[in-house]
GUTIBA-798126 format. One record per residue: x, y, z of N, C-alpha, C in turn; residue number from 1. Coordinates in Angstrom, 2 decimals. Layout:
BEGIN
     n_xx     n_yy     n_zz    ca_xx    ca_yy    ca_zz     c_xx     c_yy     c_zz    n
        X        Y        Z        X        Y        Z        X        Y        Z  NUM
...
! end
This chain:
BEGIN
     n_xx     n_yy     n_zz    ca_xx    ca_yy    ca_zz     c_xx     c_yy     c_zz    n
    -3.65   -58.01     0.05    -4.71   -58.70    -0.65    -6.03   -58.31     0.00    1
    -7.27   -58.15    -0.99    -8.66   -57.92    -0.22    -8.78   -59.11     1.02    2
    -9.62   -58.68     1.63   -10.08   -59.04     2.82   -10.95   -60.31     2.15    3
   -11.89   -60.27     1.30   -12.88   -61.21     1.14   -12.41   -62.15     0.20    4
   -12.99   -63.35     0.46   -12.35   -64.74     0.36   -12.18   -64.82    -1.89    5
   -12.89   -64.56    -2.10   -13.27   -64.59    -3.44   -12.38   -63.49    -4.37    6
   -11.82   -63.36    -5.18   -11.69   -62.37    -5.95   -11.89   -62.15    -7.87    7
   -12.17   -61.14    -8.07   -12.56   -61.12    -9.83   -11.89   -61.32   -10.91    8
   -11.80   -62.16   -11.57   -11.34   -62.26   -12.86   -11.20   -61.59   -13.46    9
    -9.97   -60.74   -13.90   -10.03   -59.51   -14.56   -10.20   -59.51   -16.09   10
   -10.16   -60.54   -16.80   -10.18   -60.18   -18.21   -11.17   -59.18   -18.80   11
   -12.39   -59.58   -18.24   -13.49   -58.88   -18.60   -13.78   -57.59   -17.36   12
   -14.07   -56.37   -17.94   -13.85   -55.45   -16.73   -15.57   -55.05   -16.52   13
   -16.10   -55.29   -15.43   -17.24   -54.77   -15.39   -17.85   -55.19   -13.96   14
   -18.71   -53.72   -13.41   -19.07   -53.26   -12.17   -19.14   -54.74   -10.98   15
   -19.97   -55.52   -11.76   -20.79   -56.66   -10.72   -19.85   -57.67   -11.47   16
   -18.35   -58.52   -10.75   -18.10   -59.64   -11.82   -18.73   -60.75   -11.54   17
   -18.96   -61.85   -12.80   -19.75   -63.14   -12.18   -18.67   -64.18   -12.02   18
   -17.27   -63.37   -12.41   -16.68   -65.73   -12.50   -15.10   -64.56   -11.14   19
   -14.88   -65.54   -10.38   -14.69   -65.02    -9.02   -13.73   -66.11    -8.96   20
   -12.55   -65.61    -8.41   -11.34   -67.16    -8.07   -11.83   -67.27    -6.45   21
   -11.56   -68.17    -5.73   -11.55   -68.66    -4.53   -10.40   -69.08    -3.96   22
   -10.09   -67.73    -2.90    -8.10   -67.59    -2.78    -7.75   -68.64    -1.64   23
    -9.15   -68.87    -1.35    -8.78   -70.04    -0.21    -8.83   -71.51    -0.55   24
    -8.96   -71.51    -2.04    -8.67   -73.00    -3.05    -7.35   -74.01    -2.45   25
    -7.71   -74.43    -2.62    -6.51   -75.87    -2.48    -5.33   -75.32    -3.75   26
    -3.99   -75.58    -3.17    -3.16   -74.65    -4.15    -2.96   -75.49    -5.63   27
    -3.09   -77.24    -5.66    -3.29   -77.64    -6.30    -4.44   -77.78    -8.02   28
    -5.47   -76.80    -7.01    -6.69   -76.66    -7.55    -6.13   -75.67    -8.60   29
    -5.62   -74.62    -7.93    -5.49   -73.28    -8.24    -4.48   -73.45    -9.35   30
    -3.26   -74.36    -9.40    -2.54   -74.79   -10.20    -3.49   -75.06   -11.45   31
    -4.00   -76.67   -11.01    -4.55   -76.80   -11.98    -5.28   -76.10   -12.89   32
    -5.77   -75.25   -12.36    -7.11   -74.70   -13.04    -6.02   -73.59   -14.26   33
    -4.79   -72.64   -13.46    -4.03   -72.05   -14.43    -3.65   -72.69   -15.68   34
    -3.08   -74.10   -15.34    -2.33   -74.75   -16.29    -3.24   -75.38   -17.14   35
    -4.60   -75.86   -17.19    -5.57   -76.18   -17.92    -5.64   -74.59   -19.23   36
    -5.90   -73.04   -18.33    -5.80   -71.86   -19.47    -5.06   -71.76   -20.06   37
    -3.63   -72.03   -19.45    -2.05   -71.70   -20.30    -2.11   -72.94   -21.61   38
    -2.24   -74.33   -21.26    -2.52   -75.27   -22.04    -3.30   -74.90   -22.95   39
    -4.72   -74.51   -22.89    -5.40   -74.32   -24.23    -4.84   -73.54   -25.30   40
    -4.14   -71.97   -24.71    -3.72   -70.95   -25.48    -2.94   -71.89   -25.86   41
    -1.43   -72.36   -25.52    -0.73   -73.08   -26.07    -0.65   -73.90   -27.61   42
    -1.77   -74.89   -26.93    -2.06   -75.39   -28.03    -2.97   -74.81   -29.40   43
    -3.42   -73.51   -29.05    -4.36   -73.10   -29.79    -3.28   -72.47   -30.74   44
    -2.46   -71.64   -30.01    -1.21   -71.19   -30.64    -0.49   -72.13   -31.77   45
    -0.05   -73.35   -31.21     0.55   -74.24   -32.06    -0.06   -74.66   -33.17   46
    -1.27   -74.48   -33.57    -2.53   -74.82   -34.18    -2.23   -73.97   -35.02   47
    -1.95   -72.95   -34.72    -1.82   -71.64   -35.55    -0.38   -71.33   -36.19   48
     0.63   -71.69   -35.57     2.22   -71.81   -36.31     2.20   -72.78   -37.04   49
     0.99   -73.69   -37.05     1.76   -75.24   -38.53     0.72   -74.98   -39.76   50
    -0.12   -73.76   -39.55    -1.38   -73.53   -40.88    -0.73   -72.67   -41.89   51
    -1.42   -72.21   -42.84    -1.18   -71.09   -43.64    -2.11   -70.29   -43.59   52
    -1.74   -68.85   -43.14    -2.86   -68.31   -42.58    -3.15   -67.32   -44.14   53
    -2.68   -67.35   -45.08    -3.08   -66.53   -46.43    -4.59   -66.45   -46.00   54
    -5.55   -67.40   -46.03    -6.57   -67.72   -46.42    -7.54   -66.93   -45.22   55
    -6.42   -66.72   -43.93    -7.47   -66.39   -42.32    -8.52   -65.06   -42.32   56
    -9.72   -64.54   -42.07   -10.42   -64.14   -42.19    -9.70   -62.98   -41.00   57
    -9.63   -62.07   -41.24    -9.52   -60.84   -40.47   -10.35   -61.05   -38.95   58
   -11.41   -61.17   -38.96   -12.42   -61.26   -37.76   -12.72   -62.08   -37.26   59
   -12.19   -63.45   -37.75   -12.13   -64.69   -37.50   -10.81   -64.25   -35.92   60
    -9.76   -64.23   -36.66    -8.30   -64.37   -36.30    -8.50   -63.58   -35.06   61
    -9.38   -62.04   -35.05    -9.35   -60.97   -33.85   -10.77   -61.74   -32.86   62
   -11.28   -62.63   -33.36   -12.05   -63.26   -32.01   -11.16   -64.78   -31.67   63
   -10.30   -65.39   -31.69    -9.16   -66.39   -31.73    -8.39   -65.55   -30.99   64
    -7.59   -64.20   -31.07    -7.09   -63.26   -30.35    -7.39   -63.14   -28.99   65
    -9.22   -62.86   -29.11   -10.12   -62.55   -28.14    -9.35   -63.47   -26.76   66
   -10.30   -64.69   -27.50   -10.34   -66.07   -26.63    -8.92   -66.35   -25.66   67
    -7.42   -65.80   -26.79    -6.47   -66.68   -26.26    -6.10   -65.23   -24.77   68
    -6.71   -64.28   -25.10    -6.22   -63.33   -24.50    -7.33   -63.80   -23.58   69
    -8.46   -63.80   -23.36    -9.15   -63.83   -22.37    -8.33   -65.37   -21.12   70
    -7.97   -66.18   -21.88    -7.74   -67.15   -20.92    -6.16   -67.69   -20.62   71
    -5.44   -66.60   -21.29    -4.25   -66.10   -20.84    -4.37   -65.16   -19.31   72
    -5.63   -64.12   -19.53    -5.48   -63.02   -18.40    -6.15   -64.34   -17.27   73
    -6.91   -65.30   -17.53    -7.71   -65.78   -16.30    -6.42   -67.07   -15.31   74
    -5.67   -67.54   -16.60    -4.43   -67.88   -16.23    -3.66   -67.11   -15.06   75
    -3.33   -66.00   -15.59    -2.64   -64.84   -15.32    -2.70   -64.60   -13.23   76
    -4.57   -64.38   -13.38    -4.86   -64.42   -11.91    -4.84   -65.23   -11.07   77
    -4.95   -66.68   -11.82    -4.98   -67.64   -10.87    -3.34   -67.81   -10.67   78
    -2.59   -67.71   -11.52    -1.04   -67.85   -10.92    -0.28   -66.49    -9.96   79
    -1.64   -65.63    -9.96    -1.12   -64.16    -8.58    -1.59   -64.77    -7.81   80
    -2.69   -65.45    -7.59    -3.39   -65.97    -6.29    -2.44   -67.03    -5.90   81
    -2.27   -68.08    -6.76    -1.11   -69.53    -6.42     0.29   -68.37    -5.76   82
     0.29   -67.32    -6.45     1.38   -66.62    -5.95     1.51   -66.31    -4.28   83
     0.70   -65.35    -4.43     0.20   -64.86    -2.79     0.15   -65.68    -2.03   84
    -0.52   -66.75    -2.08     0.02   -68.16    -1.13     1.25   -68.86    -0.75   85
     1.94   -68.83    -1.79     2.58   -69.17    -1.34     3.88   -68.62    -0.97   86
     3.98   -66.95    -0.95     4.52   -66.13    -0.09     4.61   -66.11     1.48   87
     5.52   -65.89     2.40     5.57   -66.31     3.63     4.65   -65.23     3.99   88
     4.62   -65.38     5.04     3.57   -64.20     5.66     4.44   -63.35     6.56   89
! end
């Protein structure tokens, strides 16, 4: 793992990142904060299996895509970081 305390959110890929996990979080935190992203997709998902999507707008649906993917991947890191912790050393 990097040396410095902070690391980048990968969803979005670019030189300078601004939203940064903090690996030295309370593991609870770090939980939480995953299971709050996994929860939204979730439910955003379920939102989406009880509609009829005949009617869904093409570009609508690929920024809904966007979103669930973006906070699936931010999920994603915070449960490598909850990971790495709690690996023995």
């Amino acid at each position: 793992m990097a040396s410095s305390s902070f690391i980048p959110l990968t969803a979005i890929d670019c030189t300078i990142p601004a939203l940064l996990i903090d690996r030295s979080a309370p593991l609870d935190v770090l939980h939480a904060n995953a299971v709050a992203r996994v929860l939204a997709v979730t439910q955003l998902m379920e939102s989406f299996s009880s509609r009829e999507m005949q009617q869904a707008d093409a570009v609508d649906l690929k920024h809904l895509a966007t979103v669930a993917a973006h906070l699936l991947r931010d999920g994603c890191d915070l449960l490598d970081v909850l990971g790495w912790r709690l690996r023995p050393a």
